[in-house]
N, C-alpha and C positions, 0 to 999 in steps of 0.2 A: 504494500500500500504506500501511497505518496501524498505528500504534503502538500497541497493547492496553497500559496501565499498568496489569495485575491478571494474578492468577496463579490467578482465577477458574475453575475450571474448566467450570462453567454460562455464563459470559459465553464463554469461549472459544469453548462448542459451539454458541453461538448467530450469533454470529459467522462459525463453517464452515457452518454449516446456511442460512444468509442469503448463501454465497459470498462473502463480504468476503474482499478478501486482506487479512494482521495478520501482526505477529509480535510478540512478548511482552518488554516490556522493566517486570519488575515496577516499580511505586512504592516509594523507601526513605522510608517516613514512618511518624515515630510518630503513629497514628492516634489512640490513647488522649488523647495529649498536645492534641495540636489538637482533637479532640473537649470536654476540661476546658475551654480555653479557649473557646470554645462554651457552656456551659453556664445561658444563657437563652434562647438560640434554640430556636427548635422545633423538630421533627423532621426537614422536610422542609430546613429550612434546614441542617443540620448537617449531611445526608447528602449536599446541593449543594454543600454547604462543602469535604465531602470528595472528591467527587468533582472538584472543578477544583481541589486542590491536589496529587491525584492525578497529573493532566494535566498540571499546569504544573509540578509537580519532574523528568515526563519530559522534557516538549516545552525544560525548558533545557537538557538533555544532548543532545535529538535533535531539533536547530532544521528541518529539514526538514520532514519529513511533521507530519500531523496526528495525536495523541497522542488517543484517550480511553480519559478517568477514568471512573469508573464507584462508586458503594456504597451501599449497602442500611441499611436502619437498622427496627427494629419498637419500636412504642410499645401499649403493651397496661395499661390501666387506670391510666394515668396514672405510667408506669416507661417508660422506653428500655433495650431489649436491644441487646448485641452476642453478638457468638460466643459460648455456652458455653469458659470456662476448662478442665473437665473434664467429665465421668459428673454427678459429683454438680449439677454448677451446670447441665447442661444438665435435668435431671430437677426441678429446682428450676423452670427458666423455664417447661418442661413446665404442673410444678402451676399456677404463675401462667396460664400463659394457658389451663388449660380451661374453658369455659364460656363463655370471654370473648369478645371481638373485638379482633382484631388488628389495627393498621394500620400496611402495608407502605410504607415509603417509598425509593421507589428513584431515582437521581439520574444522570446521566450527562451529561458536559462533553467537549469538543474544544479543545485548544488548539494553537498553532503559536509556536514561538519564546518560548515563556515569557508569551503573551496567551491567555486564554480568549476563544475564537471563536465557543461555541455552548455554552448547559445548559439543559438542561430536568431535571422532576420529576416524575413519577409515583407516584402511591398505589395501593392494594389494601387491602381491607377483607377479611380469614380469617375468617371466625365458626367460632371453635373448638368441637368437641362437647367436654361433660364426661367427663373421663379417668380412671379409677380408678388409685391406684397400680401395680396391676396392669397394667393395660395401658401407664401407662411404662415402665413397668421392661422388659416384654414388648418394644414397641417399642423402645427403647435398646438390649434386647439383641442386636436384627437390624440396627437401624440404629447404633450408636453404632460408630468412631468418623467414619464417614464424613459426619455429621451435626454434628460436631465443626466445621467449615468454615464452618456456614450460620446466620445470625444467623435466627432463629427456631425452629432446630432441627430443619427439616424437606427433605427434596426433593420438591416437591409432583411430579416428573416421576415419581415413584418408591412406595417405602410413603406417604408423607407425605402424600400427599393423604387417608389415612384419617381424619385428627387433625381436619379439615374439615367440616361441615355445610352453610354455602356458602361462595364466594366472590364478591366485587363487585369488578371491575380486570379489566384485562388480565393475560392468562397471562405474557408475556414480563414485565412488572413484578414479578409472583410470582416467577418465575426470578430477579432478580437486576437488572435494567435495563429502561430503557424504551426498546427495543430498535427500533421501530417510529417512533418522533421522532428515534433516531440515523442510522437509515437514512435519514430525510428529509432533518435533516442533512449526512449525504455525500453524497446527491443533490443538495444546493445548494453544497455544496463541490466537486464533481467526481469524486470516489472512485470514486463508482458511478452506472453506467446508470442513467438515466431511463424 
């Protein structure tokens, strides 16, 4: 069994849906803080960054099993989003990315004893349709606040794939993790069947 450091609820479901056994032991990190500190790194690096500090603030409490980190990050015309703070900020990132293209950067690490064991990185490319405020506001109203969680603002498993024109990546990347390199992962770590 392994250690999920996220209170993800998409990383969770992907997790049961792929029969991993988990049990949830969130990350206490200020993520803001260590992200500042980051702040010439690129996307993909900063999401990797957070991701194995995720892993490694568990795996020092929980030296046994193997711990993974896991965090999502979008960089959309030359900005990095996190979660919408509220309504208004989430409808603001909205405006920012329609018409544009998105790129999803998702990251996910394993550690054991306070060592990162394993990280990989995955991208997705969203090419947003153009959004009229109407249609935010519309969308916000059905999805807001449960879209509050999701750094891009959307559940592509859900409404949120409307906001979309295409996609380039894997779906699981979209979700939240590159889901599909962690299972590989704990197939060379032992976790899971071969």
């Amino acid at each position: 069994m392994i250690v999920l450091a996220s209170k993800s609820a998409s990383r969770r479901a992907m997790l049961e849906a792929a029969d991993v056994a988990f049990r949830i032991v969130p990350a206490d990190l200020d993520e803001r803080a260590l992200e500042a500190g980051l702040a010439d790194a690129g996307p993909a690096d900063v999401a990797a960054a957070l991701a194995r500090a995720k892993a490694l603030a568990v795996s020092r409490g929980e030296p046994g099993p193997l711990v993974l980190g896991s965090d999502s990050l979008v960089e959309c015309g030359g900005r990095r989003f996190d979660k919408p703070a509220n309504r208004a900020a989430a409808a603001e990132h909205l405006r920012w990315f329609s018409g544009r293209t998105m790129h999803l950067h998702s990251a996910a690490a394993l550690a054991r004893g306070g060592e990162t064991v394993w990280a990989a990185t995955s991208l997705a490319k969203l090419h947003v349709i153009e959004m009229s405020d109407t249609f935010i506001d519309a969308y916000l109203d059905a999805e807001w606040p449960e879209v509050g969680g999701c750094v891009g603002v959307f559940r592509i498993e859900g409404r949120g794939v409307r906001l979309f024109r295409a996609i380039e990546g894997d779906y699981f990347t979209v979700l939240g993790m590159p889901l599909l390199a962690v299972l590989g992962a704990l197939r060379e770590h032992g976790e899971i069947a071969a």
